[in-house]
C-alpha positions in Angstrom: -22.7 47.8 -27.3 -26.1 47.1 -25.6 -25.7 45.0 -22.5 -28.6 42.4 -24.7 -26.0 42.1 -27.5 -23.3 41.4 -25.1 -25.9 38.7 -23.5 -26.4 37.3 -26.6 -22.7 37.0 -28.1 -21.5 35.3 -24.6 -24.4 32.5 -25.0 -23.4 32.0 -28.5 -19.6 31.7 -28.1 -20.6 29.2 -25.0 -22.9 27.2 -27.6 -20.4 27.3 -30.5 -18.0 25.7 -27.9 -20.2 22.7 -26.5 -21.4 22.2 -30.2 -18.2 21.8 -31.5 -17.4 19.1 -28.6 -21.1 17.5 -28.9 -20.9 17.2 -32.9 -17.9 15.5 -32.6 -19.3 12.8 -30.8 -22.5 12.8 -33.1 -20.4 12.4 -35.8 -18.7 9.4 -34.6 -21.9 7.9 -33.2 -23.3 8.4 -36.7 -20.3 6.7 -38.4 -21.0 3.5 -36.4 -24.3 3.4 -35.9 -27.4 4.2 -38.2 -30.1 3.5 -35.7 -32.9 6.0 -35.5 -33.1 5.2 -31.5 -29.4 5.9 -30.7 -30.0 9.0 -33.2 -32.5 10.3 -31.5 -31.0 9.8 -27.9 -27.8 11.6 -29.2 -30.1 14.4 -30.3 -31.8 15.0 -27.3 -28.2 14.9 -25.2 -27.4 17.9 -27.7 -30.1 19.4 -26.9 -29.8 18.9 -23.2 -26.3 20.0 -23.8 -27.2 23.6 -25.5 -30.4 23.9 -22.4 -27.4 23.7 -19.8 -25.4 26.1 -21.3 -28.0 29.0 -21.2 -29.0 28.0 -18.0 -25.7 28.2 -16.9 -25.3 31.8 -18.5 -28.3 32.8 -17.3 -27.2 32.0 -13.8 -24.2 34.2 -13.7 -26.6 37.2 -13.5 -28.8 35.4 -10.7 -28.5 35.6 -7.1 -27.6 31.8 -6.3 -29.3 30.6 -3.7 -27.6 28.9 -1.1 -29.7 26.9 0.9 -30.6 24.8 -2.0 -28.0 21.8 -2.8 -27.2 19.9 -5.6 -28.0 16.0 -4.8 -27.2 13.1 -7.4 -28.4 9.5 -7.0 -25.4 7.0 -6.7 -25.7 3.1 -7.2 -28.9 2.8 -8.9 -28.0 2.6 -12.6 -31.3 0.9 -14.7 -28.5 0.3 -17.0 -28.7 -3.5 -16.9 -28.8 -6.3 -19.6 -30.0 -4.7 -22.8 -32.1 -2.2 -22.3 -29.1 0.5 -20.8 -29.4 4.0 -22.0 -26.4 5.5 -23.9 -25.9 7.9 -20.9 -25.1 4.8 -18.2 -21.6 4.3 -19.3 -19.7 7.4 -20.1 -16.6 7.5 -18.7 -15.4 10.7 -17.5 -13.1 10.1 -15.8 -14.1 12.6 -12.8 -12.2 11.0 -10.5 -8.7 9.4 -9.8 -7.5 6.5 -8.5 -7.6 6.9 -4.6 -4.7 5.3 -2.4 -6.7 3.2 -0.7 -7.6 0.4 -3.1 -5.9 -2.1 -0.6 -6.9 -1.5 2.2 -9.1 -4.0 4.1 -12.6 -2.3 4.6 -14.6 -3.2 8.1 -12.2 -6.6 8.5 -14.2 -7.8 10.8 -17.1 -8.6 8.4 -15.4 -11.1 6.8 -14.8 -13.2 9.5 -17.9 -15.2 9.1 -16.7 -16.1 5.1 -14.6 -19.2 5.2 -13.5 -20.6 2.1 -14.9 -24.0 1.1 -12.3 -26.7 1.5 -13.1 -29.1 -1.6 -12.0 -27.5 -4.7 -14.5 -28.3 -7.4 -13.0 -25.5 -10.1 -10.1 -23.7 -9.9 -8.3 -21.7 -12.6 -5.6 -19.1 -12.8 -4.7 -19.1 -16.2 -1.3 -20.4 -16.1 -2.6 -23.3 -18.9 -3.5 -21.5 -21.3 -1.8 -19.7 -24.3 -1.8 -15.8 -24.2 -4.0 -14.5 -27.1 -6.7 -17.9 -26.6 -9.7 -18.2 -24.7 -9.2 -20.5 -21.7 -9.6 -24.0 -22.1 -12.3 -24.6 -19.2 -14.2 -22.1 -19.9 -17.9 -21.2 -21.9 -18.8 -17.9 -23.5 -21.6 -16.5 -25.4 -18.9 -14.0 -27.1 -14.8 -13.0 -26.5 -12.2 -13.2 -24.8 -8.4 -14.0 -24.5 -6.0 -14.6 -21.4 -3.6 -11.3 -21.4 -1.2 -10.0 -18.9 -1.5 -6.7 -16.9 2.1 -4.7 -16.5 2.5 -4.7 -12.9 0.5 -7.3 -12.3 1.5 -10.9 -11.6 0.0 -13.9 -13.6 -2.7 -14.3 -16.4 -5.8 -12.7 -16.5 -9.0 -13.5 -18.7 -10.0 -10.1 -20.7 -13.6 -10.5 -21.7 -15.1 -8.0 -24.5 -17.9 -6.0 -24.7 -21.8 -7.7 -24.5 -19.6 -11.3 -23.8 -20.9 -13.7 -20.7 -18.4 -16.2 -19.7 -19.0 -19.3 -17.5 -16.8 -22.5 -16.1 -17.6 -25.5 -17.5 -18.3 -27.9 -14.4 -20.1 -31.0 -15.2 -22.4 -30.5 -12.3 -24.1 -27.5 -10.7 -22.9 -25.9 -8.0 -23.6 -27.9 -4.1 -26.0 -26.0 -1.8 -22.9 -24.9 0.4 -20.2 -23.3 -1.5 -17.6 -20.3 -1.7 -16.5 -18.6 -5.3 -13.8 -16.2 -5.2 -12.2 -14.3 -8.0 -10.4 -11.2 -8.7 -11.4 -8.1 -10.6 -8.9 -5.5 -12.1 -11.1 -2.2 -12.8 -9.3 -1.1 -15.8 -9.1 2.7 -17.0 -7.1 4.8 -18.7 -9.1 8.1 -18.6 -10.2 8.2 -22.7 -11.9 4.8 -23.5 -15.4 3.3 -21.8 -15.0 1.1 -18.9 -16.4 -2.0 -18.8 -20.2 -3.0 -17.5 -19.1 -5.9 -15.1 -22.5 -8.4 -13.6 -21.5 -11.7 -12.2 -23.9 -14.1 -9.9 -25.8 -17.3 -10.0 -27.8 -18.4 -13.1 -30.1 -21.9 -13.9 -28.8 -21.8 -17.6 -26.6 -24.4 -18.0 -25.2 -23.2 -21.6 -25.2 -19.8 -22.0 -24.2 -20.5 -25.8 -27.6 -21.8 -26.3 -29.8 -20.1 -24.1 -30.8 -16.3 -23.0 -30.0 -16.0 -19.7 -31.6 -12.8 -19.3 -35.2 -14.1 -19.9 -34.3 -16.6 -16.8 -34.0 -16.6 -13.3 -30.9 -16.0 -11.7 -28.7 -13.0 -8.7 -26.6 -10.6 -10.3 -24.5 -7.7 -8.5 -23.6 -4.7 -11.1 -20.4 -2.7 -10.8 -20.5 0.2 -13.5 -18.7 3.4 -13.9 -16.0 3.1 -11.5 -14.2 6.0 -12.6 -16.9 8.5 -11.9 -17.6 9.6 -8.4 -21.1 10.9 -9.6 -22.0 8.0 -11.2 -20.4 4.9 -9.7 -22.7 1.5 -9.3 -22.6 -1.5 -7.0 -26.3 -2.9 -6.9 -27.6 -6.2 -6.8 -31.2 -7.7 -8.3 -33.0 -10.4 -9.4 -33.4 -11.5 -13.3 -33.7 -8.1 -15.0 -34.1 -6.1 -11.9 -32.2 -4.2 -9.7 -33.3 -4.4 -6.0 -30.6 -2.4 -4.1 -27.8 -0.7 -4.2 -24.2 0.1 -1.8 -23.8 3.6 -3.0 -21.2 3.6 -0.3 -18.8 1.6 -1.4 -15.2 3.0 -2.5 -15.3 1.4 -5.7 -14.1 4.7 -7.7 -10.7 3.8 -5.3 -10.2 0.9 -7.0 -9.7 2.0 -10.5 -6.5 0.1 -11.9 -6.2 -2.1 -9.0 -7.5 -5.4 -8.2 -11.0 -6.0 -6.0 -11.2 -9.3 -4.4 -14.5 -10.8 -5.2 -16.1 -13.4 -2.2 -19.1 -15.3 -2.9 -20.6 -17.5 0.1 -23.7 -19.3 -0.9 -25.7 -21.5 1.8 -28.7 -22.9 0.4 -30.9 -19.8 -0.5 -28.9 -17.4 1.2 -26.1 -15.2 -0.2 -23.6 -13.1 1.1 -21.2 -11.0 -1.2 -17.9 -9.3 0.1 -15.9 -6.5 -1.4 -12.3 -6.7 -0.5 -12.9 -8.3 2.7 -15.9 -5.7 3.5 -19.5 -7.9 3.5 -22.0 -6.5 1.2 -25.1 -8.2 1.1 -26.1 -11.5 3.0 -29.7 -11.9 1.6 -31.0 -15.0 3.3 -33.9 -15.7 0.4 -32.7 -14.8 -2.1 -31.6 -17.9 -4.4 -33.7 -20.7 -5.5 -32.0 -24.6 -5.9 -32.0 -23.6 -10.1 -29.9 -20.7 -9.7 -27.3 -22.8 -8.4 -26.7 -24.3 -12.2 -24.1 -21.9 -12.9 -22.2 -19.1 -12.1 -21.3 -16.5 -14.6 -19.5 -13.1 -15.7 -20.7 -10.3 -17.8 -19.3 -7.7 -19.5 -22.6 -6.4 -20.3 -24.3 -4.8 -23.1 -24.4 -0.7 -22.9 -25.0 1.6 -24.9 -21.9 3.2 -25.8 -20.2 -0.3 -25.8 -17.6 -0.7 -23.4 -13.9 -0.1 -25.1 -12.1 -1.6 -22.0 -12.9 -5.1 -21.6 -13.5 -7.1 -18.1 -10.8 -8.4 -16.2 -10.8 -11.7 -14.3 -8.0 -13.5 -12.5 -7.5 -16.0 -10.2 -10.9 -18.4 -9.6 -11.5 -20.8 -7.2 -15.2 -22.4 -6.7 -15.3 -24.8 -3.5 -17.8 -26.8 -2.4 -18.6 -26.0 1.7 -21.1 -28.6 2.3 -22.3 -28.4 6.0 -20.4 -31.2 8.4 -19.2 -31.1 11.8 -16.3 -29.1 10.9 -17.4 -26.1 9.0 -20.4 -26.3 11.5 -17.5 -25.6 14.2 -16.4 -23.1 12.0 -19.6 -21.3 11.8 -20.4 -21.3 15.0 -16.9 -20.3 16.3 -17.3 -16.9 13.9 -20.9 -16.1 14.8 -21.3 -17.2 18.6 -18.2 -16.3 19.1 -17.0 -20.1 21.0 -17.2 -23.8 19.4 -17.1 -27.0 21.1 -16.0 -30.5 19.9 -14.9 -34.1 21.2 -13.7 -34.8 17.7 -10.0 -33.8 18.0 -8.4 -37.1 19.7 -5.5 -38.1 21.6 -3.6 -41.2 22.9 -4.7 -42.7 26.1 -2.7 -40.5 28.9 -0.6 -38.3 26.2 -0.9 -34.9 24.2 -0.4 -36.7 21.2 -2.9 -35.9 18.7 -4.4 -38.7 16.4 -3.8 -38.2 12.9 -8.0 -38.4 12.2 -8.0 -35.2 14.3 -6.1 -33.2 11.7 -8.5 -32.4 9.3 -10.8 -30.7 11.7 -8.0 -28.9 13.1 -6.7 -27.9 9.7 -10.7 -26.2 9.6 -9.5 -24.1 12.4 -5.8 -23.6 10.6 -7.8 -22.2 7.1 -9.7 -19.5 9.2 -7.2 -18.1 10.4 -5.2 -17.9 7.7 -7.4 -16.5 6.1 -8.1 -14.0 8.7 -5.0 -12.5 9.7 -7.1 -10.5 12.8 -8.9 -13.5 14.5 -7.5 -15.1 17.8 -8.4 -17.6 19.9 -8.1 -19.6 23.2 -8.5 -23.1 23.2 -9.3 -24.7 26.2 -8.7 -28.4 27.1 -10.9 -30.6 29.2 -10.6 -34.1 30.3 -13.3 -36.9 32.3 -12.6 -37.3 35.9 -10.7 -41.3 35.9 -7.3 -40.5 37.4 -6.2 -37.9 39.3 -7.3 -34.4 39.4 -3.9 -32.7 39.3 -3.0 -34.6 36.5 -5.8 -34.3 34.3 -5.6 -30.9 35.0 -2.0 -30.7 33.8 -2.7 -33.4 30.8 -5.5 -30.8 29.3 -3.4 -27.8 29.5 -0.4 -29.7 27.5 -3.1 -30.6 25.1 -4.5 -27.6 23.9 -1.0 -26.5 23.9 -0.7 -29.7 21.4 -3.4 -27.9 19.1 -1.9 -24.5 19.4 1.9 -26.1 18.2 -0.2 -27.8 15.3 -1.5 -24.5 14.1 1.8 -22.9 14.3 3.8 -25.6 12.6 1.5 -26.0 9.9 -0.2 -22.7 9.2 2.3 -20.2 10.5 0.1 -18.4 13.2 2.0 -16.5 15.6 2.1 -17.5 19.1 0.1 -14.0 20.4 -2.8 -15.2 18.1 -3.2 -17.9 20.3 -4.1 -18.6 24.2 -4.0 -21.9 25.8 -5.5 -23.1 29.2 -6.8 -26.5 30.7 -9.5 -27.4 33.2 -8.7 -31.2 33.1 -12.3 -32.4 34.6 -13.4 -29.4 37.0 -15.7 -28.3 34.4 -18.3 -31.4 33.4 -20.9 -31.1 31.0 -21.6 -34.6 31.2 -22.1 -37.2 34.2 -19.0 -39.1 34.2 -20.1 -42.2 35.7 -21.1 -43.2 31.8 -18.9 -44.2 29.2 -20.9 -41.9 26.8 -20.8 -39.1 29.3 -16.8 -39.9 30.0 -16.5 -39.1 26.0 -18.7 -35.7 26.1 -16.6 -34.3 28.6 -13.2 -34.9 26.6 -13.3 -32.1 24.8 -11.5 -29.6 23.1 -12.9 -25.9 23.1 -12.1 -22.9 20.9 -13.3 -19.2 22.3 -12.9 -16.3 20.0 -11.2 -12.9 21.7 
């Protein structure tokens, strides 16, 4: 047989092969949906389909040039609200789970996120009935609280092109946290899901298009594909960056830890503990009317729906304390005069412990951080015992922290200076009070 003829066969058995895969899925596509736009992009992915295999054919009898690479773009899907194309969702599962969906990524980034203290939504699902849609909650489409196998408590499944928002009767304060949990879902046949969640000034999404107002989303698409995983961010309907180097293909059938800090108009995101994006212009005061999650609209729809579990929305209003807080993560030391004593003793004052309890929730919450605290006293009395009265009383703090929050005794280092280190003249009552002080270093 002529070496054309054997050319020709081998690109024809190739074809029959990806035609018989292709028409498959045309057939289906055409079972569901009659619209000439989705039948014409099918048609040209065909077409792309049978242009690849010759190429590829051809290519056995060429030379391949190695210095030339292949290069993909990651994390910049235009797949967004509703104008996705039908390519920006299939799951191939090209990649597996990894191992390290758990681990904590660059821990020290998240040192600077500290939970807001007062609770203005909170929901794990424990109230509702499996099979309903949650009580407090608003959606544009579906949903119903499920349970994962291997997973503990409830978890809201939201289904294809569905936002869903908590009902709060006001919006959100200029200073606040929102933390929630994803579970990427996959099971290596079906379409994973399009998840969007961020900050929106529609109040009811029932009634209104949110996509035709302002509002901060971050995407995360196609988990499961290494060559086609998306974590971007954007304003309205578009997309203005993208972390491309993210693990998020790791985390497929495992749960990601979603951190939202908000701070007038600045946002910072975090991934499992590793900080994302801290945009400081990003929001505007009408953003901060609600907070939503999307399963968004795709083309093909998403068969898996979005996973959410375990939300807590607290309100971090800027006051002495989280100001301590702040300035204890970022300049690395904090000062106050605000944790009190009686006269002579180490005892603290009960209207001390909410500030210290600030102190407490950081490090609770961030299982790496330790600190000295340093005690300091005004010069009345004598030197040696001031001295000894400071050290006992940052030792005070450090038992408070221990007894109420657990931390472990080489987390924390204790010292006292009693009134050898002034920051105020101590011949004023005012300047007496500056110098009491209590001060927290990081190491």
């Amino acid at each position: 047989m002529k070496p054309q003829f054997i050319l020709l066969a081998a690109v024809l058995i190739c074809a029959e092969a990806n035609a018989q895969t292709i028409g498959k899925r045309v057939k289906d596509r055409a079972a569901t949906n009659a619209n000439n736009k989705v039948d014409q992009k099918v048609d040209n992915a065909v077409d792309s389909a049978f242009n690849k295999t010759g190429n590829a054919i051809n290519n056995i009898f060429k030379k391949k040039d190695k210095s030339k690479t292949d290069k993909t773009t990651e994390g910049n899907s235009t797949a967004t609200d509703k104008s996705a194309t039908s390519s920006g969702n299939s799951n191939t599962n090209s990649s597996t789970s990894g191992t390290n969906g758990g681990t904590k990524n660059s821990l020290n980034s998240f040192l600077d996120f500290v939970p807001g203290n007062n609770v203005i939504f909170e929901d794990d699902f424990s109230k509702d009935a499996l099979g309903d849609f949650p009580a407090k909650w608003n959606t544009n489409g579906s949903g119903k609280i499920v349970t994962i196998d291997g997973q503990q408590g409830r978890w809201l499944e939201v289904v294809h092109n569905s936002i869903i928002n908590p009902v709060m009767d006001k919006a959100l304060p200029e200073n606040c946290t929102i933390q929630f949990d994803l579970f990427l879902q996959s099971d290596g046949q079906h379409t994973t899901p399009f998840i969007q969640f961020g900050l929106t000034n529609v109040r009811d999404i029932l009634k209104e298009d949110m996509f035709y107002k302002d509002r901060f989303f971050m995407n995360i698409n196609r988990y499961t594909e290494v060559d086609g995983k998306t974590v971007e961010y954007g304003l309205k309907n578009d997309v203005v960056g993208n972390k491309s180097d993210f693990p998020i293909t790791s985390y497929a059938n495992k749960v990601l830890h979603v951190a939202m800090s908000v701070n007038k108009t600045r946002i910072r995101i975090y991934l499992d503990e590793k900080k994302l994006i801290d945009l400081p212009r990003a929001l505007t005061p009408e953003m901060r009317n609600n907070f939503f999650l999307n399963n968004n609209y795709i083309i093909p729809a998403s068969e898996l729906g979005m996973l959410v579990g375990n939300v807590r929305i607290a309100s971090a209003d800027v006051d002495a304390r989280s100001l301590l807080i702040k300035q204890l993560m970022e300049e690395g030391r904090a000062v106050t005069n605000d944790i009190l004593f009686d006269v002579n003793s180490d005892v603290i004052k009960s209207e001390s412990f909410a500030l210290i309890n600030q102190f407490g929730d950081a490090m609770k919450n961030n299982p790496s951080l330790k600190i000295k605290i340093t005690g300091h006293t005004d010069s009345d009395g004598n030197a040696a015992a001031n001295t000894e009265l400071s050290k006992k009383r940052a030792a005070a703090v450090k038992k408070y922290l221990a007894t109420n929050y657990g931390i472990t005794d080489d987390r924390i280092q204790t010292d006292g200076k009693g009134a050898m280190q002034p920051v105020a003249d101590n011949s004023t009552a005012s300047g007496k009070a500056k110098n009491r002080r209590v001060e927290f270093v990081k190491l």
